[in-house]
N, C-alpha and C positions, 0 to 999 in steps of 0.2 A: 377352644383355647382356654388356657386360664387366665385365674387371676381376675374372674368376671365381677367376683365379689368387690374385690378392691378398688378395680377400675371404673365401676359403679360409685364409689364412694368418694376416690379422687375428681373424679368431674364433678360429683355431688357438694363437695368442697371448695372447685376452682370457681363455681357458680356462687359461691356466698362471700370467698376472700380474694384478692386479686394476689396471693401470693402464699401459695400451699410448697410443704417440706418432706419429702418423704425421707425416711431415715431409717437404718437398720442397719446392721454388723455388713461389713465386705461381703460379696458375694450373694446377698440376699436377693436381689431382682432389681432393686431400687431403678437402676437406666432402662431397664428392659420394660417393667412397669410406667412408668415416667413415659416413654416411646410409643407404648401403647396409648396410653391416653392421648398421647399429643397429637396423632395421628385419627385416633375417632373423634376427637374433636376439631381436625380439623375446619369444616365447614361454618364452624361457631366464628371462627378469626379471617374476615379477609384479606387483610394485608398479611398473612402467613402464621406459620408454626416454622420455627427455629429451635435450631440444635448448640447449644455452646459445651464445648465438651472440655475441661480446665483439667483434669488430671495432669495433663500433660507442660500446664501452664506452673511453671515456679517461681517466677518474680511478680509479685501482688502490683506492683506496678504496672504492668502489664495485663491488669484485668479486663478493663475496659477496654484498651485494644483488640484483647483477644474475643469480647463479645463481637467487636461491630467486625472483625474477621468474619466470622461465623453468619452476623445478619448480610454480609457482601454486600459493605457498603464500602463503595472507593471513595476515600474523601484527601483532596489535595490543598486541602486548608492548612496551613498551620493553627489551627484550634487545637485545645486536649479532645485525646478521643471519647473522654466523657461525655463533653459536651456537644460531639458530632454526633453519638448515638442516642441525649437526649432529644434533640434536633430531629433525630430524624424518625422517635417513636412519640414525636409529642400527640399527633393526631392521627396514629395510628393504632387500631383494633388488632391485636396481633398476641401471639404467644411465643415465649421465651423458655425452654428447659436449659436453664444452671446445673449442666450436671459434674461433678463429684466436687463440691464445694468443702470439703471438711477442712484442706488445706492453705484455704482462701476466706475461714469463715466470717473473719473479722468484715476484710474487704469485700466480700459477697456480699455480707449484709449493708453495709453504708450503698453501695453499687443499689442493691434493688431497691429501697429506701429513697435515693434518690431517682432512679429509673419512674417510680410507681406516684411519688411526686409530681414529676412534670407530665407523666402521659396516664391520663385517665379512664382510655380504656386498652391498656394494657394488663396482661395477666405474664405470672412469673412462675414456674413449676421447676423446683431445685429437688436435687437429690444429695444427702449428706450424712455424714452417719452421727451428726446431732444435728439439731435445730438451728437457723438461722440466728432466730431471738431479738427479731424487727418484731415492730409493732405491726401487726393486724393479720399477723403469720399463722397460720392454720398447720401443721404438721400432722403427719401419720406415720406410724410405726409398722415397715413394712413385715407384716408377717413372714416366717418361712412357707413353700412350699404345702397343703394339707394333705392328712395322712389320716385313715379311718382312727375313729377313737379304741383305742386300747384295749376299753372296759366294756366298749359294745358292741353287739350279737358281729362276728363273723360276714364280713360283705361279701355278697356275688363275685365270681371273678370279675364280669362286666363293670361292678361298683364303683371293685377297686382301681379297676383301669382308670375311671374316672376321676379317679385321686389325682392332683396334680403333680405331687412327688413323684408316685408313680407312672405317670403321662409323660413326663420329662426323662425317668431313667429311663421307659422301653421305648420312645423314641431316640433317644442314642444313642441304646444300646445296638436298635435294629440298623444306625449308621455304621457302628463300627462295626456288627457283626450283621451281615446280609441276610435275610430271613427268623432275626430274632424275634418271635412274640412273649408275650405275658402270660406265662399255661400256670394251669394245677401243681404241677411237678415245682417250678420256681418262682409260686406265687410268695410265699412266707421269703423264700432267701433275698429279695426281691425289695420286700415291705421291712424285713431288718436292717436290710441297706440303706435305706430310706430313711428310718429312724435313727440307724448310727452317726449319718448326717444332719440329723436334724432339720430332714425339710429341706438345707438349704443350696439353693440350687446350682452355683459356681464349684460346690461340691461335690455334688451329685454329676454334673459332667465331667469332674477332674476323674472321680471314682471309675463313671464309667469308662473310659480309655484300658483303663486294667482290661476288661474284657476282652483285649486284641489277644489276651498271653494266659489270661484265667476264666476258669467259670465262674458261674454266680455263685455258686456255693464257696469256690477259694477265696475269691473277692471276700464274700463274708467272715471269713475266716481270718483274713488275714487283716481284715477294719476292727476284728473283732479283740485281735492281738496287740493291733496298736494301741487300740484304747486301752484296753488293760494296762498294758505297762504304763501309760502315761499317767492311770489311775492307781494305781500299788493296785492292783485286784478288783477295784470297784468296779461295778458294772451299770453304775449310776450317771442318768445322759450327762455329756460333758455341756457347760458353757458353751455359750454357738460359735463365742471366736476360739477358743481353743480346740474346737470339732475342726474348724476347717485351716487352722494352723497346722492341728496335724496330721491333714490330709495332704497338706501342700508340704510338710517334715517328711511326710512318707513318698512322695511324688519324687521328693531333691534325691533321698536315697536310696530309691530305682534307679536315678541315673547313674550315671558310670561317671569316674572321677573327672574326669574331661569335659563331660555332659554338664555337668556342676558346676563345674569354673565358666563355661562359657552362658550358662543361664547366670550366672553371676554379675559377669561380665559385660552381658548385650545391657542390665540393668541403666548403665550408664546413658542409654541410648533415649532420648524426646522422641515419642511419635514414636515411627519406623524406621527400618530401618534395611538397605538392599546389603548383597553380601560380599560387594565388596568392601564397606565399613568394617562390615562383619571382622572381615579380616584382617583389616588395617588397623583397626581397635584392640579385638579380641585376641589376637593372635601374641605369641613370645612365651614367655616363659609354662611351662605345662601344656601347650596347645602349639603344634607347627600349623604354618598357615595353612599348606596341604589339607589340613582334617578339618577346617573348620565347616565347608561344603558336606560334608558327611555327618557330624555333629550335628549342625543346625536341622540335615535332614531328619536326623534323629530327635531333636528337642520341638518340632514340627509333628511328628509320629504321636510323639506323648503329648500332645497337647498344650506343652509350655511356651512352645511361637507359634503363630497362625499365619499362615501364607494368605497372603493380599495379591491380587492379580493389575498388574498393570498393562499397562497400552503394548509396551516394551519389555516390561522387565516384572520380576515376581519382590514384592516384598513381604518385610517380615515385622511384626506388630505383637509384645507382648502383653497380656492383662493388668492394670495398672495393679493387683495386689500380689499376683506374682512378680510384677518390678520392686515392689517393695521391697517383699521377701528378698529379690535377689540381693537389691543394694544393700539389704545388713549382712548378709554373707559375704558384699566386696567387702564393706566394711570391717565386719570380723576378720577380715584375712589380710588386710592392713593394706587391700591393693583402692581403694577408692579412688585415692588422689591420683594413683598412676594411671589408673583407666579414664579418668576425668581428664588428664592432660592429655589422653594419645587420643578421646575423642575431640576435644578441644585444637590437637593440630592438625586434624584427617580435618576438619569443617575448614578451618582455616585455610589448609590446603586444596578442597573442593574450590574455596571461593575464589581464589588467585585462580586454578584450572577453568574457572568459567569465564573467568574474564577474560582470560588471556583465549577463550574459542567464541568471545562474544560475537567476530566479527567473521560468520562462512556458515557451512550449511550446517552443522549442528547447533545452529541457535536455538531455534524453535524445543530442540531437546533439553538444553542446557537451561532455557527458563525453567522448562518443566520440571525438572529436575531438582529444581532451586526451591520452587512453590511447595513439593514434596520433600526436601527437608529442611523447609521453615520452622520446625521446632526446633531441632537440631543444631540450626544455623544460629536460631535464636542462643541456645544454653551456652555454645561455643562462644559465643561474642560475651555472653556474661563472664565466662570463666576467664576470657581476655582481662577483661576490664576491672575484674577484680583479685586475680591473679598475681603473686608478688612477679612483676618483671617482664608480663606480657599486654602491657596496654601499649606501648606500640603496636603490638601484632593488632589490636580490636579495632585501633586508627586503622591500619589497612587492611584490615579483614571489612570494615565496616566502609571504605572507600571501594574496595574489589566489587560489592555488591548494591553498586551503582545501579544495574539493570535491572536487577534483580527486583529497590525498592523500586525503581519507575513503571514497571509492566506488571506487577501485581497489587495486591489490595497492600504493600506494605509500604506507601511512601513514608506517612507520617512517621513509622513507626523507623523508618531508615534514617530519619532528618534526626528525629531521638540519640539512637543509636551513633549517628557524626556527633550530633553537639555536648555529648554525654564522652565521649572518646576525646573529640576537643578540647574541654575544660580538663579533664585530665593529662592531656599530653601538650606540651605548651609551646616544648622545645621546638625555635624555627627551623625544622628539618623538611625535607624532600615531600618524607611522609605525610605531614601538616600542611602542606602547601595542597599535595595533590586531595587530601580531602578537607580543604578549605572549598575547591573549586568544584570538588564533587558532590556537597553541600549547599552552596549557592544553587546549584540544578536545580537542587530538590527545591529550595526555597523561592527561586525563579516559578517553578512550576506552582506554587501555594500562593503566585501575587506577592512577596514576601521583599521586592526588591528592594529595598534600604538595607535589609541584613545583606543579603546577597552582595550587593555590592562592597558593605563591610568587608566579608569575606573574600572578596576577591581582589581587594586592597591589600589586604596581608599577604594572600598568595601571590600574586604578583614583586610584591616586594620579596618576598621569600625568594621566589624564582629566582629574580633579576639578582640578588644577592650572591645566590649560590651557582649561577650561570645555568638555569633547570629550561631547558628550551621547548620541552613538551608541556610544561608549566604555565609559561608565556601564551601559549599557543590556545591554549584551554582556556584561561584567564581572559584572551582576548576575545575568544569566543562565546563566553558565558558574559562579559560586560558588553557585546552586542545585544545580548537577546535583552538584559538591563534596558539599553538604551532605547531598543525598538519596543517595549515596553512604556517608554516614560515619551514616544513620541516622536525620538531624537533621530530621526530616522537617516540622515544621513552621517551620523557619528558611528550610530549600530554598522553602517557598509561598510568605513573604514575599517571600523575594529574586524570584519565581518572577514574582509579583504586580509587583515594579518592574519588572522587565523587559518587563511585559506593557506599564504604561504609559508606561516610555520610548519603547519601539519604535513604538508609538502614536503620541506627537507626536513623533516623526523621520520620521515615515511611511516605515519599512525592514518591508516585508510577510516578506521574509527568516525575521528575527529575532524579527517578532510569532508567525511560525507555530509554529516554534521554541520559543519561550516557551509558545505556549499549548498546545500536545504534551506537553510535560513538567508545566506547572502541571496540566492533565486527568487525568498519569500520577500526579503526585502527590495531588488530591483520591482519586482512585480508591483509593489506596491507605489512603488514610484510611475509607475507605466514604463518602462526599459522592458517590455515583453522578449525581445531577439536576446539579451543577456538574461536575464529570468531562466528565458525555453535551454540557453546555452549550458550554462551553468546545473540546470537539472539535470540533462541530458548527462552531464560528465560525472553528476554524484550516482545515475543508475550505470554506469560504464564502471565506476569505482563499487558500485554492489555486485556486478553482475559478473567481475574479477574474480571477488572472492564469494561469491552462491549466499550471499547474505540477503536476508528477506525483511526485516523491521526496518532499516533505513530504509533502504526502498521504495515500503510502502508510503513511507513520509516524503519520500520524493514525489511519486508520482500523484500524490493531496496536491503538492505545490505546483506540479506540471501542470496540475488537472485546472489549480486556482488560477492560473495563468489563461489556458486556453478557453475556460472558461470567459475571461475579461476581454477578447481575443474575438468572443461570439459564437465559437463554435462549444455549441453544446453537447452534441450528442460526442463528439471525442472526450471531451472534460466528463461526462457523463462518467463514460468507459475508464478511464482513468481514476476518477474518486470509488468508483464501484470494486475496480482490480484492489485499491490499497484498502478497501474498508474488509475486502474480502479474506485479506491478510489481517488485518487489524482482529476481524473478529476472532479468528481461528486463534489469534494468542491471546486475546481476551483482554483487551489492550483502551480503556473506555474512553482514554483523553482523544488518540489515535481515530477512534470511532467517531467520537462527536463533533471533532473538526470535520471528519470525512463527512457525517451529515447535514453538517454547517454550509459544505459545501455544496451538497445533493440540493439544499434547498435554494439555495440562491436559484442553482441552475435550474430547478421547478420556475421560479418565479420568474427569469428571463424568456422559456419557455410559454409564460400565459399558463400553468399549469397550477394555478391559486390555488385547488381544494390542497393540493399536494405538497405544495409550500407552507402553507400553513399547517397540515397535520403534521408535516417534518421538524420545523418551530413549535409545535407542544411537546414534541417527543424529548424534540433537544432542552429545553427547561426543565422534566424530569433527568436526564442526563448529568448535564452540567449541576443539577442544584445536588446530586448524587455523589458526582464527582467535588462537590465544595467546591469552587474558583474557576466561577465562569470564564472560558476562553484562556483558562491556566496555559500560561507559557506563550500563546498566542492575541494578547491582548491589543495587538494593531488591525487587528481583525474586526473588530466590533463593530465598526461601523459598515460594512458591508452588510450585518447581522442586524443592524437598526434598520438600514434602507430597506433590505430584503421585508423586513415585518413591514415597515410602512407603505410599503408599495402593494403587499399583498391584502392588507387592510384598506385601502383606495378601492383596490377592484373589488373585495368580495361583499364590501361591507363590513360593520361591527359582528352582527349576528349570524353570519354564513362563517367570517374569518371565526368568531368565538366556538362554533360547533366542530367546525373541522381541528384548532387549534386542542378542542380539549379529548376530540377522538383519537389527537396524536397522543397527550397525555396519558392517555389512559392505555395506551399498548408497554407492554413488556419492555425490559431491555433486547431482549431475543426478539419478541415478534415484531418492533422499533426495526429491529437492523433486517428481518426476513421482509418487511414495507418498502423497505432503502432499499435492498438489493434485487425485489421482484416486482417490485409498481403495486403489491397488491395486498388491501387492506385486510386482515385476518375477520374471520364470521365468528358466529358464537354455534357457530355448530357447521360440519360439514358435512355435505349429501349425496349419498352415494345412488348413484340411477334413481335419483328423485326420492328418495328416502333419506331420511337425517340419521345422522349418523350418532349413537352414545357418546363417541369421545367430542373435545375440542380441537383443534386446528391442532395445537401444537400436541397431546394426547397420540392423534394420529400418525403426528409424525413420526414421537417418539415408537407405536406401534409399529410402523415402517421398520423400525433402527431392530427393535426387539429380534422380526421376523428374521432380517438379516445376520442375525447370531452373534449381536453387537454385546459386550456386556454392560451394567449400570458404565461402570468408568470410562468403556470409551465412547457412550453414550453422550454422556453428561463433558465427553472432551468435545468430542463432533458439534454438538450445541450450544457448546459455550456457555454450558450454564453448571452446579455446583453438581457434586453426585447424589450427594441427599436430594437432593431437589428432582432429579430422574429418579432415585426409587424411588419419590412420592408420587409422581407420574404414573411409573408403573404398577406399586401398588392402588390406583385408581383405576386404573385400565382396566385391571381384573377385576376387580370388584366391582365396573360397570358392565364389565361383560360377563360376569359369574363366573369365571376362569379362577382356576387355581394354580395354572402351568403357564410360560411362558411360551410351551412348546402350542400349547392351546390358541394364545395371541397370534404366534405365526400361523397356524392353520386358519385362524378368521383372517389375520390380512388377504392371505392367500384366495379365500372365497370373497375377500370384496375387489379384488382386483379383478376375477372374473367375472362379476356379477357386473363391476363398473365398464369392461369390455363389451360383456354383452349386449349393455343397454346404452354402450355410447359415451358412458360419465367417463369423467376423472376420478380414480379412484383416490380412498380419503388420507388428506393430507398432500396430496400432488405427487409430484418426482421428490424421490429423494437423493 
């Protein structure tokens, strides 16, 4: 590999400053560099190596949200996300890459400043194309690419290989052309290339692509022409940003006029982007929608979008400097604003489409879906809200995706998003009303109940004003969960009770489910077990109409909580286990931790102490993860008191303290693979009496490899980030010396027999 030199020098750095900058013109390595490091230093950081990737990110307000995105921390506090991510790196050893900070330098640097402040041993590894310019900042100037020196003796062809310039154009050269090597014949045209680029390396793989259509020799020829002209004749190397300016000049007019407009065009696009955006965006004047499918295949060809592979669907993602590029060519061509606005109502209208399918079998897609274009969704709502004439639309564009902040890592950032739309839209209309009430949730869910209630004072009055009966309905039901919150618990039934029969004659199965979940949650608590068990039974009859799976699984927590109080444990067992099994699969952690909340009581009714207690240290990392212990569910608590003091009676302080902190210390995954299999993860697993290189979850991930699972639907299956599976995998091979993956499935394959042979379970169990 390369880059030994450097990557030597950056850990030789992270080791003396807790906050090193690497820098250098676009395209130079800087992430790829940065990546590497972060990766062989792993094992220095136990609490992880993180990625925060900000390119993407254009409202500086939204910094620190987008890091604790990145660190996958769900936090349902209403706190600033600053102070949830200082929180939560105060006493942790860990590593952070800030990468493309140029655009955020200001705010980057106050951000890690105060990050490095409160957590002291935390380290911070940025990439930027200047310096931070924080105190205790260590910075490096990422070289290009090395190439023999000019003036000395002639290398071996072997040498030259060994150049990193060189190493990087004949490996993809040998991609795009099948049996290309590095000979005698095209050593110099080769090494001219190299140096026309200047080393550097986002250039060198644009350049190479040409090779689908030229030789190395025209290639040269024709790097050799551009530069001329752009130098009157000189032949003197250019400036490194104007080298690779006019690599990506020369790239634009290769394409064809069509080709052009729509690399223009996709510019507008956060993140990625699937093709039917594609279409809805890009398409109209100079491009019918027809071609846009054949276009993209083309601008995919040349390397200007990169096809991403999903579970479902293929998307498309392009370099953040080729976006650059494109948006000043929207911009020179006077269309920005207009492709701003047609993205800004394709998200718009995404988010109305998902709500309106929130409730039948394409939910589980339709989250997913949402989580994958959360940048997207993100710049849309900006452009609402500041928009001459579209802040209505951000009001309910920003109510539509009610779901959307509850099941992923974006509450906080959704509760922002209402109260940011609310102070701007005042007018008492429909719109205001419905996310008055779709705001109280969020806030309901943070503990937050005084605002919430606020809000649901207005909305109600709003309703009841303009005769809004689905308003009312909502309103009544969101000032229950208030009430059962503050105690009130037979005021919470009543309201509990209207909601059931609004939502009834509005015919919203939504919000009847809803209603009858929490009215069930509340008989239950009262001991009314026959209306509890009734009332749940009819909200799974109302999921099981429409193929809907998320209420559901929250039904059957509250079936479970019930038959649980009832005695029968191994059915509530069966019950919390079915909805946690749900819960985990969309990745849902409030969902999860009441399900475990529940697993443990039933441990402890059980006599099942070691188990109850390691379930109780798992749920305190949980919840303290989540911000707002028992968020939304705070009539609960006291079953979650009893259960800990009753399992403290039997074990003791020092038997409950060990098991309590064995729970802590498991994963969020291997937390819920404990809940769902009775069985505690090892620090190593053994195959026909031999230990096995990887760990428990290593294995499993192995298993998935074998099965010809890719990273993403890996890191879907497990519920955990995708970065976080290729660090997996990249371990896997480098414990087992593997370089292939196809290599990983040939060893599961022989320890499966081996474990057959001898009797064991092979490693990692069933998958």
């Amino acid at each position: 590999m390369g880059r030994r030199h450097e990557a030597a020098e950056v850990k030789e750095m992270l080791s003396a400053s807790r906050l090193v900058t690497l820098t250098g013109v676009g395209g130079v390595g800087k992430t790829r560099l940065a990546l590497r490091v972060a990766d062989e230093a792993r094992r220095a950081f136990p609490d992880g190596v993180w990625l925060a990737e900000l390119a993407e990110l254009d409202n500086p307000a939204l910094l620190a949200q987008g890091v604790t995105e990145a660190l996958e921390i769900r936090d349902h506090s209403p706190r600033p996300a600053l102070d949830v991510l200082v929180d939560h790196l105060r006493d942790r050893q860990a590593l952070i890459v800030l990468d493309n900070c140029e655009h955020l330098l200001e705010e980057c640097a106050r951000l890690a400043d105060r990050l490095l402040r409160a957590a002291p041993r935390l380290r911070l590894l940025a990439t930027s194309r200047q310096a931070l310019g924080t105190a205790g900042e260590q910075s490096l100037a990422v070289p290009t690419l090395g190439l023999p020196d000019p003036e000395g003796p002639r290398p071996t062809l072997a040498a030259l290989a060994r150049c990193d310039a060189i190493r990087l154009f004949t490996e993809r050269a040998a991609a795009i052309v099948p049996g290309f090597e590095l000979t005698e014949d095209n050593r110099e045209s080769v090494e001219l290339i190299c140096r026309r680029l200047d080393g550097i390396p986002l250039g060198i793989e644009i350049a190479v692509v040409r090779l689908r259509a030229l030789s190395v020799q025209q290639l040269l020829d024709r790097l050799d022409d551009r530069f001329r002209l752009l130098t009157t004749g000189s032949r003197t190397v250019l400036p490194r940003h104007q080298t690779l300016r006019a690599l990506i000049d020369w790239s634009y007019e290769l394409c064809s006029e069509r080709e052009r407009l729509l690399w223009a065009r996709v510019s507008v696009f956060a993140g990625s982007l699937d093709l039917d955006a594609a279409e809805a965006v890009c398409s109209d004047e100079g491009i019918d929608r027809e071609e846009i499918l054949d276009l993209v295949t083309e601008l995919v060809d040349k390397s200007v979008l990169l096809r991403e592979e999903h579970r479902t669907t293929v998307r498309y993602r392009m370099l953040d400097t080729l976006r650059s590029y494109g948006r000043e060519r929207l911009a020179a061509a006077g269309e920005e604003a207009v492709r701003l606005g047609r993205h800004r109502d394709y998200y718009r209208g995404l988010a109305a489409d998902a709500r309106a399918a929130l409730f039948g079998p394409a939910q589980v897609q339709w989250f997913a879906r949402l989580q994958l274009e959360h940048a997207n969704l993100r710049t849309a709502l900006e452009g609402c809200l500041t928009g001459p004439g579209q802040i209505g639309h951000g009001l309910e564009m920003a109510a539509d995706l009610l779901y959307h902040w509850i099941t992923s890592y974006y509450l906080g950032e959704g509760r922002r998003w209402l109260d940011q739309a609310l102070e701007l839209c005042t007018e008492p209309t429909g719109a205001r009303a419905r996310a008055l009430w779709t705001d109280s949730w969020l806030a309901v869910i943070q503990s937050d109940t005084d605002t919430a209630a606020a809000m649901l004072e207005e909305s109600r009055s709003i309703g009841t004003r303009l005769g809004l009966d689905p308003v009312l309905a909502y309103t009544a039901l969101y000032s229950g969960m208030v009430a059962m919150y503050r105690g009130e618990t037979r005021s919470a039934i009543a309201l509990y009770e209207e909601a059931v029969t609004r939502h009834r004659a509005t015919g919203d199965p939504v919000g009847l489910a809803l209603a009858l979940i929490r009215l069930s949650l509340a008989h239950s608590f009262i001991g009314d077990s026959p209306r509890a068990i009734a009332l749940g039974e009819e909200s799974l009859a109302v999921c099981d109409a429409y193929g809907e799976g998320w209420h559901r699984a929250y039904t059957m927590m509250a079936l479970g909580l019930d038959v649980w109080r009832q005695g029968d444990t191994a059915r509530a067992a069966a019950l919390e286990k079915d909805s946690l099994t749900f819960n985990r699969s969309l990745d849902d952690p409030l969902g999860v931790a009441v399900n475990l909340e529940v697993l443990a009581w039933i441990a402890a009714t059980d006599r099942d102490h070691t188990r109850a207690a390691r379930l109780l240290g798992a749920l305190r990392t949980i919840w303290h993860a989540i911000g707002a212990a028992h968020s939304g569910y705070g009539h609960l608590v006291h079953y979650h008191d009893e259960c800990e003091a009753t399992v403290r009676r039997a074990l003791g302080k020092p038997a409950f303290n060990v098991a309590s902190k064995s729970g802590a210390r498991l994963s969020y995954a291997e937390a819920l693979v404990y809940a769902l299999e009775d069985e505690m993860p090892s620090e190593e697993t053994a195959v026909g009496g031999r230990p096995s290189p990887l760990t428990p979850r290593e294995s499993e991930i192995a298993q998935l490899v074998a099965q010809g699972l890719s990273n993403r639907e890996i890191a879907s299956s497990l519920v955990i980030a995708q970065r976080t599976a290729e660090g997996h995998i990249e371990h896997i091979l480098s414990k087992l010396g593997f370089t292939s993956r196809a290599q990983v499935a040939v060893w599961v394959a022989e320890q499966h027999r081996t474990a057959e042979a001898d009797g064991a379970h092979p490693p990692g169990g069933t998958v």
